[in-house]
C-alpha positions in Angstrom: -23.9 21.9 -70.0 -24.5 24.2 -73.2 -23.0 21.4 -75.1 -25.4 19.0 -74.1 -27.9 21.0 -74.9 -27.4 21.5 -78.1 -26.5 18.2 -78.7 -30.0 17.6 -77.5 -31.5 20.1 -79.8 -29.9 18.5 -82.5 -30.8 15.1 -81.7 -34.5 16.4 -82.0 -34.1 18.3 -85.1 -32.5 15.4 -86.8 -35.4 12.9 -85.2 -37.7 15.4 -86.6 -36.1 15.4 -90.5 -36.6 11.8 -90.2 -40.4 11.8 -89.4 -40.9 14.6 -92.1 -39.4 11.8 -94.9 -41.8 9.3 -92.9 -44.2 10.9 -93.4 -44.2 12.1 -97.0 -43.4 8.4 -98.5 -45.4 6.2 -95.5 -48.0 8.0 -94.1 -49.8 8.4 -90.4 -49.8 4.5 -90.6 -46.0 4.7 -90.8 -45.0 7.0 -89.1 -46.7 5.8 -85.9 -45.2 2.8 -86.0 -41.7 4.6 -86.6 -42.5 6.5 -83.1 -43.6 3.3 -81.7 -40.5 1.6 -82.4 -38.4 4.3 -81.3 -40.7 5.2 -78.2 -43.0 2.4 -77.4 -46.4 1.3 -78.2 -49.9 2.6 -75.6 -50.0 -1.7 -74.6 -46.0 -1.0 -73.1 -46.5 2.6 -72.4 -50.0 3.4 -71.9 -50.1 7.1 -71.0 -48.9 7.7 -74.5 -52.5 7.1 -75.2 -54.0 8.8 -72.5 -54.9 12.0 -71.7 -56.3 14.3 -68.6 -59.8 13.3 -67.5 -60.0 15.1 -64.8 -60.3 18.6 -63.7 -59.6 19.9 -60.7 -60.0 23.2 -59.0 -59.6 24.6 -55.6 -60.2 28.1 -54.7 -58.4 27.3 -51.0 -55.7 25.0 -49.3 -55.8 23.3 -45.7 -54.1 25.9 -43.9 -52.9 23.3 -40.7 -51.4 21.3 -43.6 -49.5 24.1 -44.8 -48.3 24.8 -41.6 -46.5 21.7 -41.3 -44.5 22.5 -44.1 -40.9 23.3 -44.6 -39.2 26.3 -46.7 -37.0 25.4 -49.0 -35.6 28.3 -51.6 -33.2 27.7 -54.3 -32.0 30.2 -57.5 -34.9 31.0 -59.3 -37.7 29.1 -57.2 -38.9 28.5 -53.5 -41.4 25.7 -52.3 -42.7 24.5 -49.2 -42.5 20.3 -49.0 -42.7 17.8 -46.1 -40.5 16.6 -43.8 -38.4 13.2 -44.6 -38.2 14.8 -48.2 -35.2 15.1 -50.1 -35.4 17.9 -52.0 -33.3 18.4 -55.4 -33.4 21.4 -57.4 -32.4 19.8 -61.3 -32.0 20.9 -65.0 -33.8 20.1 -68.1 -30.5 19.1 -69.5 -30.2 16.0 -67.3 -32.3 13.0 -67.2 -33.4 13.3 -63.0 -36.2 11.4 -63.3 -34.3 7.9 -64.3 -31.6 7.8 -61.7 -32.5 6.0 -58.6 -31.2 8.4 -56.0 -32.1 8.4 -52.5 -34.1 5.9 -52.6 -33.0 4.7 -49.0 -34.1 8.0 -47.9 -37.9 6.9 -48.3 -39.4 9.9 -50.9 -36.8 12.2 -53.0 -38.5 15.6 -54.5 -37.4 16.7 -57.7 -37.8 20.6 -58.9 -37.1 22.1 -62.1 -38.1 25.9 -63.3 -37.7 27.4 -66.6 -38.8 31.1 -67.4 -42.0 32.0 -69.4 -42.2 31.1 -72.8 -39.2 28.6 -72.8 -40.4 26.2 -74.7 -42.4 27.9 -77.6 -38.9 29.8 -77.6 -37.1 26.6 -78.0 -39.1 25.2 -80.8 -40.5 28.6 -82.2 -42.3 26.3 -85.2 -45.4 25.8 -82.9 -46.3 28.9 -82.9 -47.6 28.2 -86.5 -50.1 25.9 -84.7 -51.8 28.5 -82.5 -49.3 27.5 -79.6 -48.5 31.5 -77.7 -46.8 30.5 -74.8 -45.7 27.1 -72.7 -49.6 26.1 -71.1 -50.8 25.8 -74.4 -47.6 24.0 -75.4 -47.8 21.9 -72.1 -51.4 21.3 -72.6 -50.9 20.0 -76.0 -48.0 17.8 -75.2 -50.9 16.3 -72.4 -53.3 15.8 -74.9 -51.3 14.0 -77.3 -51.9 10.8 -78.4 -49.6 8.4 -79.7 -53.0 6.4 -81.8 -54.3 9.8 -82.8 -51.4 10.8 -84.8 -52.0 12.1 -88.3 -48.6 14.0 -89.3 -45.7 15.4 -88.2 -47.2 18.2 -85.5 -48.7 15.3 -84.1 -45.8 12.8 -83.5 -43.3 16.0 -82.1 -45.9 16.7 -79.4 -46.2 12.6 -78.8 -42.9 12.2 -78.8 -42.9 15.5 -76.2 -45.1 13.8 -74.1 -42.4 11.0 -73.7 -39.8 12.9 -72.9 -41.6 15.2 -70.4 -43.7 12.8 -68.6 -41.1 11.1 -66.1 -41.2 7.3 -64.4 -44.6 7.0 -62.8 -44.3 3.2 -61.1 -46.5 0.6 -62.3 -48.1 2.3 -65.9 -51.6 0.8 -65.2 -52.0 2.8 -62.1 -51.5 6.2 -63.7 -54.1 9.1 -64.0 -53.9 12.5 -65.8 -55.4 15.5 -64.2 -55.8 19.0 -65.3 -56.0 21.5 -62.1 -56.0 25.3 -61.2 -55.6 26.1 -57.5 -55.1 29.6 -56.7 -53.5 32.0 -59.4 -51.3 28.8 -60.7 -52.7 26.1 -63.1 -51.1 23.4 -65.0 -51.4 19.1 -65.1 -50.6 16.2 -62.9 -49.5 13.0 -63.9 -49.7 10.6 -60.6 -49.4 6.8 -59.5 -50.5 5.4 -56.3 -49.3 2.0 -55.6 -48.3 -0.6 -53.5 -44.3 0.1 -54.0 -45.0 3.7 -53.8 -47.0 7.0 -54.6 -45.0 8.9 -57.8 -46.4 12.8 -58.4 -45.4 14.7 -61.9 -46.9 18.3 -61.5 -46.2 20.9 -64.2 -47.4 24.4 -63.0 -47.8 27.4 -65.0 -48.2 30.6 -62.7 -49.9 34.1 -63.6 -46.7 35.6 -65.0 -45.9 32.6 -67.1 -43.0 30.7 -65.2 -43.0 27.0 -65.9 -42.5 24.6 -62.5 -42.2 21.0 -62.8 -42.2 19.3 -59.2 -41.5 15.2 -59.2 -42.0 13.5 -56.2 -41.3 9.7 -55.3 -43.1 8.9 -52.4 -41.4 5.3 -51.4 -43.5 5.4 -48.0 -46.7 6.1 -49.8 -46.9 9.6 -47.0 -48.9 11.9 -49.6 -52.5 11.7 -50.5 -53.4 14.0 -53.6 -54.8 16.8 -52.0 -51.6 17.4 -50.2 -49.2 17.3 -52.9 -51.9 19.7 -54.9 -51.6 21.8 -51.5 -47.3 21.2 -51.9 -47.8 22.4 -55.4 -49.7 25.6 -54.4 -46.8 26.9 -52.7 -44.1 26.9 -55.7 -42.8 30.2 -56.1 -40.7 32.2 -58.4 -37.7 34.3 -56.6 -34.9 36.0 -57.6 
């Protein structure tokens, strides 16, 4: 597993070097049709030009619908989730999000947790850019646009926002939303469509830890507020 995440690393760093010579000799023209090629353009991959346009905030969560919850607790994180879930506790090393996996089960729940400051420890460069810790990291992989590139800082958190933001169904369906409930706050990437609901939450908490909860709902079960209310009860443990 540490050797795939280094070869990982590398992979980037080496992307990265190539974008830098991009962009000395060719320009924001050039280099956005370099992460085009290698990515994909906003007509094939729209959300690469989106961003959140909502906001959402909730002070309080439908108690009854947290009742019908189930615990589930795993090393380093605990959530509650509904029943006829699958739940799968991953790493960032391996590519969950593209395997189709249980999807005879009906709806398949992904988790991932990484410990605060992860990311701006991993590439400790954006820190140069005003970036202190992994929401302001998350927030500007979010934000980034792949037609609003201008140089290098630019592309990495584009070509971020590829690599973070899993399979979301059909790609004209998909909204961004920025939310805070309770003392956690982060975005949500969602889909709701005919062949199925698809949920990408990232959650920050007050102490820093970094949640990522991926749900494929094949029977189209969750509204919104309930996975936000899902999402509320994400937990760091020992």
């Amino acid at each position: 597993m540490k050797d795939k995440t280094l070869k990982s690393i590398f992979l980037i760093i080496i992307f990265l070097v190539a974008l830098a010579f991009i962009v000395k000799f060719g320009g924001p023209a050039t280099l956005r049709l370099y992460i085009e090629t290698g990515i994909g353009n906003c007509q094939k991959i729209p959300i690469l030009c989106m961003a959140p346009e909502d906001q959402i905030a909730k002070q309080s969560i439908n108690k009854e619908y947290l009742a019908e919850l189930l615990p589930y607790n795993f090393p380093q994180m605990a959530i509650n989730a509904p029943k006829g879930f699958t739940i799968i506790k991953e790493k960032i090393t391996k590519v969950y999000y593209k395997k189709r996996r249980h999807r005879e089960q009906g709806a398949v729940i992904y988790l991932l947790y990484q410990e605060p400051n992860f990311f701006v420890n991993l590439f400790p460069q954006v820190k140069n850019q005003g970036i202190k810790n992994d929401y302001d990291f998350l927030s500007r992989t979010m934000f980034a646009k792949l037609n609003q590139i201008k140089n290098l800082n630019d592309a990495f958190f584009v070509i971020m926002k590829g690599i973070f933001i899993p399979d979301l169904g059909d790609p004209k369906n998909i909204k961004m939303a920025k939310f805070r409930i309770l003392d956690k706050q982060g975005f949500i990437n969602y889909s709701l469509t005919q062949s199925g609901n698809y949920f990408d939450g990232n959650i920050i908490n007050r102490q820093g830890d970094f949640f990522k909860v991926y749900i494929k709902d094949w029977k189209r079960s969750l509204s919104l507020e309930q996975v936000l209310a899902i999402l509320s009860t994400v937990e760091k443990t020992k």
